[in-house]
C-alpha positions, 0 to 999 in steps of 0.5 A: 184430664184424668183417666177413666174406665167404663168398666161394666153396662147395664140396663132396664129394658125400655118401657113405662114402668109405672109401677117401679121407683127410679131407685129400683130401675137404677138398681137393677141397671147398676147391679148388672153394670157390677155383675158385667164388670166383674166386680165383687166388691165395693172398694173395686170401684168408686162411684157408678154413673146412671143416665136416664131417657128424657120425659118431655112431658115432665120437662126433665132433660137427660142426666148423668148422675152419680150414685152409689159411691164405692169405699175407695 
């Protein structure tokens, strides 16, 4: 196994966001994570993980999906 470091979290607060893509509550959940890690720069990082809550009426199943790949 290889070694790995939650580093930061965040988060959007729970609700229907109708109104809000994907994309941007991801965004707003990982810019927090940064800010919460400390880190400034992409090439701090490699890749950030975002899970999401599952929509049965959609039949979608919770994830963890990588996003936002650091320069490293």
């Amino acid at each position: 196994m290889r070694e790995v470091v939650v580093a930061g979290v965040g988060m959007t607060p729970f609700g229907k966001w109708r109104e809000r893509s994907t994309g941007s509550l991801v965004a707003e959940a990982v810019a927090e994570a940064l800010e919460d890690a400390r880190i400034e720069k992409p090439a701090e990082w490699r890749v950030v993980y975002y899970s999401r809550a599952r929509n049965p009426r959609a039949g979608s199943t919770p994830c963890g999906t990588p996003v936002c790949p650091g320069s490293r």
